[in-house]
C-alpha positions in Angstrom: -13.3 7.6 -0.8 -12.2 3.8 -0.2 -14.9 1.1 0.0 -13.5 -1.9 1.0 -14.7 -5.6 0.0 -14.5 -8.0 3.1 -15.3 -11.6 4.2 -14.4 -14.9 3.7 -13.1 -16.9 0.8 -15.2 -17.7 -2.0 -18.5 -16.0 -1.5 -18.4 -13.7 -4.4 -16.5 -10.0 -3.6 -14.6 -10.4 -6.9 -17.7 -11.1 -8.6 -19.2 -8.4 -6.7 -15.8 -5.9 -7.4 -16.2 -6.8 -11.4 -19.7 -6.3 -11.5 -19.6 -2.7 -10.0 -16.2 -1.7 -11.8 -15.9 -3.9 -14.8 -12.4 -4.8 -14.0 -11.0 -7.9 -14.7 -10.1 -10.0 -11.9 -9.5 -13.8 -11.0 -12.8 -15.1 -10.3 -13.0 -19.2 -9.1 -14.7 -21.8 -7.2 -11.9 -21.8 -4.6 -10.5 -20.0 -1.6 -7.8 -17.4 -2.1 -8.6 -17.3 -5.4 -7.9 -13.1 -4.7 -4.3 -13.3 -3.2 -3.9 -9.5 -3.2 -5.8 -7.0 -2.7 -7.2 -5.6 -5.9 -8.6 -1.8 -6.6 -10.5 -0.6 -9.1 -13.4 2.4 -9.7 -17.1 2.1 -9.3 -19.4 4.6 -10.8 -22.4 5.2 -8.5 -25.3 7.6 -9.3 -25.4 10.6 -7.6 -28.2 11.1 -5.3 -29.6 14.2 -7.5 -30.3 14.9 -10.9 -27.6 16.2 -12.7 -27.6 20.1 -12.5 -27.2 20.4 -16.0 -31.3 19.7 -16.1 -31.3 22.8 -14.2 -29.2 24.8 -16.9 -31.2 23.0 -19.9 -34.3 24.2 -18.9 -33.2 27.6 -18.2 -31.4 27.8 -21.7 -34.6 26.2 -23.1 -37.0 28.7 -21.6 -34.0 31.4 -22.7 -34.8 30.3 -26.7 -31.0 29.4 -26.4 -31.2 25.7 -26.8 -33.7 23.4 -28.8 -36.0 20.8 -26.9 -34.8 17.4 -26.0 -35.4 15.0 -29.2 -36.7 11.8 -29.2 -33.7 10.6 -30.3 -30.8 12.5 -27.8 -28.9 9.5 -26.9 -28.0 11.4 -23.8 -31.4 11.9 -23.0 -31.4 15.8 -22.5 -28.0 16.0 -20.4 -25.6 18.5 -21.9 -22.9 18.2 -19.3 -19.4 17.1 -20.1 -18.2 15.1 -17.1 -14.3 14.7 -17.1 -14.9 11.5 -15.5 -18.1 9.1 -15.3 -20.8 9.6 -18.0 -24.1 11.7 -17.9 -27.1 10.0 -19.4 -31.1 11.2 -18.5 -29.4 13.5 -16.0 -28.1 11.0 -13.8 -24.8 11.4 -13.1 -21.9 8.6 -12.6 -19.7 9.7 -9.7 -16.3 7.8 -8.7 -15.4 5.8 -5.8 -12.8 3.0 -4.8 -13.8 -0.1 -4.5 -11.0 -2.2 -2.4 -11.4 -5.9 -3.5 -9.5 -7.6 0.0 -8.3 -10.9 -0.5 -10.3 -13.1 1.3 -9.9 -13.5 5.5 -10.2 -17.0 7.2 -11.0 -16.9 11.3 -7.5 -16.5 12.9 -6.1 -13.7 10.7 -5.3 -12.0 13.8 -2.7 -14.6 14.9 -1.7 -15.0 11.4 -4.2 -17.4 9.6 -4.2 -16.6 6.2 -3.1 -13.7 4.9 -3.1 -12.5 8.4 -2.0 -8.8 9.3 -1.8 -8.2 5.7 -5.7 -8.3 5.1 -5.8 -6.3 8.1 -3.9 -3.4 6.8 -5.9 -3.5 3.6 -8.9 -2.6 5.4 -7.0 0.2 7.7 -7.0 2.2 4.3 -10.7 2.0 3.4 -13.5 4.9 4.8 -16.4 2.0 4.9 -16.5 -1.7 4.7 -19.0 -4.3 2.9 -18.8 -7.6 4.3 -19.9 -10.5 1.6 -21.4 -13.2 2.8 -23.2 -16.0 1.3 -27.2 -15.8 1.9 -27.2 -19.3 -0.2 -25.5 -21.4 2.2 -23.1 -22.9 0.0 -19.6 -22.3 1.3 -18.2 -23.5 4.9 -16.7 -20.8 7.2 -13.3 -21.0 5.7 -14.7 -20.8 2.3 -14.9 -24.2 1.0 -17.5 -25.2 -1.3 -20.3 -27.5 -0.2 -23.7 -28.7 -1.0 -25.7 -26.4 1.3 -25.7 -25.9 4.8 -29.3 -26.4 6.9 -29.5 -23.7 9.0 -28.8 -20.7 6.7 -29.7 -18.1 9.3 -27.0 -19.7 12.1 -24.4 -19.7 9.4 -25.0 -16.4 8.1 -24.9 -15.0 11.9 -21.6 -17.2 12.1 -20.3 -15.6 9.1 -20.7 -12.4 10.2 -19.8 -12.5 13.5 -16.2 -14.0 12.7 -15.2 -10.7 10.9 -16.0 -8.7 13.8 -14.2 -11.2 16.2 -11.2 -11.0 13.8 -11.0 -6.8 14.2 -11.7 -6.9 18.2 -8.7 -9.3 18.2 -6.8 -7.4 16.2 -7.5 -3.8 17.9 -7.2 -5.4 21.0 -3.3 -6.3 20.5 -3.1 -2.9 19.6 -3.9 -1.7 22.6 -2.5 -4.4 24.6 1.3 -3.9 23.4 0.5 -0.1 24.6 -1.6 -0.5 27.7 0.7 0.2 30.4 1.8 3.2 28.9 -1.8 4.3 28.3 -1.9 3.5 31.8 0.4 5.6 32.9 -1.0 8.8 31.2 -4.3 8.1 32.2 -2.5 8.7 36.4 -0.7 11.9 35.0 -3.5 13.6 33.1 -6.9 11.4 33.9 -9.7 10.8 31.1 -8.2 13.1 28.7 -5.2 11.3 29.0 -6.9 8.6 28.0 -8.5 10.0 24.8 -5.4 11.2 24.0 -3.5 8.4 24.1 -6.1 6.1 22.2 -5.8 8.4 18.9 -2.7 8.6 18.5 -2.2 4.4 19.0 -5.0 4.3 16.3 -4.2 6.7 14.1 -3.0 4.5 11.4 -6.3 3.3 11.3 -8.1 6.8 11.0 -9.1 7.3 14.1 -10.3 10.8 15.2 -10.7 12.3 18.5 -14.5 12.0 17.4 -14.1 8.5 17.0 -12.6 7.9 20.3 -14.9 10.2 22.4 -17.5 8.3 21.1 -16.4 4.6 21.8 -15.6 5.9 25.2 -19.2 6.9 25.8 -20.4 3.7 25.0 -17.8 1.8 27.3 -18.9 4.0 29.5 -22.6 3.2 29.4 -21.8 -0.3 29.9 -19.1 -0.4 32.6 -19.2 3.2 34.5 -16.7 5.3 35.3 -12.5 5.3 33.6 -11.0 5.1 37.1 -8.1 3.1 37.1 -7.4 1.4 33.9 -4.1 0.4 35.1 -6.0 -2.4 36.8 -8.9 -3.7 34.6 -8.9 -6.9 33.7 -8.1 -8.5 29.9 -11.7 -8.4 29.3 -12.1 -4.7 30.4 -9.6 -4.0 28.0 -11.3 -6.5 25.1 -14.6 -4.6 25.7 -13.0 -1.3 24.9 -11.6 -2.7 21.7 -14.9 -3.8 21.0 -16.1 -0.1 21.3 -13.6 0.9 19.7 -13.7 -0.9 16.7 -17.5 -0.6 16.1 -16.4 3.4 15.9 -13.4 2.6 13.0 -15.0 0.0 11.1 -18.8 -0.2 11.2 -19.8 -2.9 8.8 -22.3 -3.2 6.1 -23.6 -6.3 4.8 -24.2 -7.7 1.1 -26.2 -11.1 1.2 -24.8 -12.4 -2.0 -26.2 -15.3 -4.0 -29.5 -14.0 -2.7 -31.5 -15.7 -5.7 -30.2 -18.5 -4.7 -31.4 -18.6 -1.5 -34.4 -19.9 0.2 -36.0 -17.4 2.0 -34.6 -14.3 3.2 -32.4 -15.5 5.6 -30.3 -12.2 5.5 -33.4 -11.0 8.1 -31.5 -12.8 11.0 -28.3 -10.9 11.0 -27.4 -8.8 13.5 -25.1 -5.3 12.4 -24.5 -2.3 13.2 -24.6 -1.1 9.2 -26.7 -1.7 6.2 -27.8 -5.0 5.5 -28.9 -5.9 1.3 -29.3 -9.0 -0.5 -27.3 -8.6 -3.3 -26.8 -10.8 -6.7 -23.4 -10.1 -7.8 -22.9 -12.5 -10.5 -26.3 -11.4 -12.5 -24.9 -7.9 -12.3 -21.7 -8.7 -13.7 -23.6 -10.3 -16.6 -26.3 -7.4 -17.5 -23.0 -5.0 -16.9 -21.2 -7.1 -19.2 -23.7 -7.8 -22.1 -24.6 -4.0 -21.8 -20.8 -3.3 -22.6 -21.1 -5.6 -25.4 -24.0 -3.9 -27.2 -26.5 -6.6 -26.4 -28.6 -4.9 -23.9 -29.4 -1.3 -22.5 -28.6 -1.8 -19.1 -28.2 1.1 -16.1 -27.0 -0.3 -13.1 -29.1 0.0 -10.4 -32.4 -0.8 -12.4 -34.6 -3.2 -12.4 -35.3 -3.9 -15.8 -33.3 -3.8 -19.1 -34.0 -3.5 -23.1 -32.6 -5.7 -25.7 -31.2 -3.9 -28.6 -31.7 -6.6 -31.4 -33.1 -9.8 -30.1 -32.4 -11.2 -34.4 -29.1 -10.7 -33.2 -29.3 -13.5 -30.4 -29.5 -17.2 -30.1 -32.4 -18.9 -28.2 -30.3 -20.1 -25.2 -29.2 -15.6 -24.8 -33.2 -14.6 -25.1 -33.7 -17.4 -22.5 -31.3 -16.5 -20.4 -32.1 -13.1 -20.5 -35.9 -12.9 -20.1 -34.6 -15.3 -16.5 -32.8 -12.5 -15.6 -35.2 -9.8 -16.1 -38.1 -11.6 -14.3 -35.6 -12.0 -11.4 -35.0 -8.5 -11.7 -38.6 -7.6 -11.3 -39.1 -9.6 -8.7 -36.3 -8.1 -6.6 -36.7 -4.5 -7.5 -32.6 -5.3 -8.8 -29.6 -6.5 -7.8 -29.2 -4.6 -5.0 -24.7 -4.6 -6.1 -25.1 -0.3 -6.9 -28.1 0.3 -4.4 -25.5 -0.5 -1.6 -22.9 1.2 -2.8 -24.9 4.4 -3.2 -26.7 3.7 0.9 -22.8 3.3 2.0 -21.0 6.3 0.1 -24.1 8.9 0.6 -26.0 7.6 4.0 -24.0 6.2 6.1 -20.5 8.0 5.5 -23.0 11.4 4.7 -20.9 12.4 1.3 -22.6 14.3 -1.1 -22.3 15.3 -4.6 -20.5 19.0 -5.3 -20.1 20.7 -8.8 -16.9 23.1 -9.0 -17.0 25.6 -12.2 -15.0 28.7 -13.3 -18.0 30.5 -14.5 -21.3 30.5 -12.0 -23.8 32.0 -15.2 -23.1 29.4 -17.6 -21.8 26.5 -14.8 -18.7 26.5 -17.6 -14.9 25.6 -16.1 -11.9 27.7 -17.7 -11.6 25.6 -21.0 -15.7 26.2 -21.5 -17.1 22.6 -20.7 -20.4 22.3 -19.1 -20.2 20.8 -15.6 -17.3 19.1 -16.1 -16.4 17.9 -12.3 -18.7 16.5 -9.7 -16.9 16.0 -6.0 -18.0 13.4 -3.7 -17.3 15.2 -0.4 -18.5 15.3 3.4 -22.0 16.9 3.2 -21.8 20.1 5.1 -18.2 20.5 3.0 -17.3 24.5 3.9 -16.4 26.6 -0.2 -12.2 27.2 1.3 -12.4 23.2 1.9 -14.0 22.7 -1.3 -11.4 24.4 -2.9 -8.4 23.0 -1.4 -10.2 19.6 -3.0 -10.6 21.4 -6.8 -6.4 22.9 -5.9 -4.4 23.9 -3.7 -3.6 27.3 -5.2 -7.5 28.2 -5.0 -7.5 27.2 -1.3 -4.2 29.1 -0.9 -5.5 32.1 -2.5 -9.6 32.1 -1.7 -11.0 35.1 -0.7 -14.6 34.6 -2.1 -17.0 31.7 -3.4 -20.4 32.0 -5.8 -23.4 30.2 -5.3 -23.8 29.3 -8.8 -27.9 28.6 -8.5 -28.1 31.7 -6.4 -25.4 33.8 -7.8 -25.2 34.7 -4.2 -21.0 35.6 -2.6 -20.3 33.3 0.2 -17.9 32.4 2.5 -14.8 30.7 3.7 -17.4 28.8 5.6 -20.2 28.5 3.6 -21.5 24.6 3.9 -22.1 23.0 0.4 -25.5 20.9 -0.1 -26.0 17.9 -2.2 -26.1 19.2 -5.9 -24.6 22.6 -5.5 -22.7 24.6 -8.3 -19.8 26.5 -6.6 -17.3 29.3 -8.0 
């Protein structure tokens, strides 16, 4: 899965793409400081304990394995994940985050980096918009003092991205229309459907995509009869439609302890709206990584390790952050990651293994793999994902929990451990 970071210049996605990967990236005080786009991997925790709780209480009540110690610096987990980490059961799962270089209004005629930021986000499964709850960056980017109305800029702010995509997917269709046209007379609405997936199929559309930005076109303007004569803004409606289907749009309302008020409460989407404090999170993730703190992201509070190891200005700054964390229940940076990847795109978290008694792969480590897949996943999909040769070859899958034989078309669950 592709998450991509959109919005304009200067408003904190590389901030927010460091904080949730720990990759380093040009962060500044100036538009375009991000000239391409850059990708890195964000751990997110699964939705679910780990299953390996499961297996540690069954080996414990076995007399196979000792009780968790004080001490366990994994707190009880006895996994080994290939990828990620496993600490107190939760469980770090991957995901791409897409850091876009930021988009000025006119990319579709060629502002900025024009198409280019527009193919970046053809490539990505969900999109987080970034926008600046503080008020303290013009609509191209531009740093100022603060704006006065923080709620009209914000609704500004988001509605130029959406503007930007209708007038992109509209010249799409335009250069194509009177061919669409033409199938449309030869085969009627299905014509129609046809045609509009295969011109957006570079951008992921499926035929459930389409069928569904038709109905709502429909809704507002009636019957399909003769497109071949609708006027341009006919046609810009159906864009519209159609790109609310391709690219629905969360929204992180960055700087958001900087702001006065909520202000994020005013905008209008059609995705997940969070207020968000990137640059905070970047600095717990970073003095974590450094040994300073004990830091999970996501929470709301920390632990220092050895405060005789700090200066006064570090305690100060950190006992400001963990009020502010308190306060805000925590940065919101991995609590929107984790709404977008397992809400709104409905993925869930899958656990391949060789053996279904002991949840062992082939080389004898404990849980080893967790997939992020489409919840409802059927075990011969499953198993293309693991390798080809076992989707080649399936004739049978094991519910590892139930040690129950299943189908080609058995649908996995959050959590599940599969053969």
């Amino acid at each position: 899965m592709r998450i991509g970071l959109v919005g304009k210049p200067n408003v904190g996605k590389s901030t927010y793409f460091s904080a949730a990967t720990l990759a380093k990236v040009d962060i500044a005080n100036y538009p375009f400081c991000t000239i391409e786009a850059n990708v890195g991997v964000a751990f997110i925790a699964a939705p679910q304990p780990c299953p390996c709780k499961d297996l540690r209480e069954r080996l414990e009540a076995d007399g196979r394995l000792e009780p968790v110690s004080d001490d366990d610096p994994r707190q009880g987990s006895i996994c080994e994940p290939r990828t990620g980490s496993c600490v107190g059961y939760v469980r770090l799962v991957p995901t791409f985050l897409v850091d876009v270089a930021g988009l000025v209004p006119g990319a579709a005629d060629g502002r900025g980096r024009g198409n280019a930021f527009l193919s970046d986000l053809a490539n990505c499964d969900a999109l987080i918009q970034v926008v600046d709850a503080a008020g303290l960056t013009d609509i191209e980017g531009n740093p100022i003092a603060a704006v006065e109305d923080v709620e009209s800029a914000l609704k500004e702010e988001t509605s130029f991205l959406t503007q930007e995509l209708d007038s992109w997917i509209y010249g799409i269709l335009d250069d194509g229309w009177s061919r669409g046209s033409r199938r449309v007379q030869a085969e009627g609405d299905k014509g129609l459907s046809t045609f509009l997936q295969e011109r957006f199929t570079g951008l992921g559309a499926s035929l459930s995509h389409v069928l569904q930005a038709l109905d709502g076109f429909r809704n507002q303007w009636g019957d399909l009869d003769t497109p071949w004569m609708w006027p341009e803004e006919k046609v810009r409606s159906l864009a519209l439609h159609l790109r609310s289907q391709l690219f629905p749009i969360h929204i992180a309302a960055n700087k958001a302890d900087s702001a006065k008020g909520t202000p994020w409460n005013a905008i209008e989407a059609n995705g997940i709206i969070q207020p968000t404090m990137a640059d905070m999170e970047l600095a717990l993730r970073r003095a974590d990584s450094g040994g300073m703190i004990s830091y999970s992201p996501g929470s709301d509070s920390f632990d220092i390790v050895d405060e005789s190891k700090l200066n006064p200005a570090q305690l100060n700054a950190l006992s400001s952050m963990k009020d502010k964390l308190a306060q805000s229940g925590g940065t919101g940076v991995a609590e929107l990651l984790s709404s977008v990847l397992f809400n709104a795109l409905d993925h869930v978290v899958v656990y391949p293994v060789a053996d279904e008694n002991a949840w062992k792969d082939s080389e004898g480590r404990i849980l080893p793999d967790a997939f992020v897949v489409p919840n409802g996943i059927e075990a011969k999909a499953l198993a293309y994902k693991v390798h080809s040769d076992l989707g080649d070859g399936f004739i049978k899958a094991v519910d590892g929990r139930s040690r129950r034989v299943v189908g080609a078309d058995h649908e996995c669950s959050d959590s599940d451990v599969i053969k």
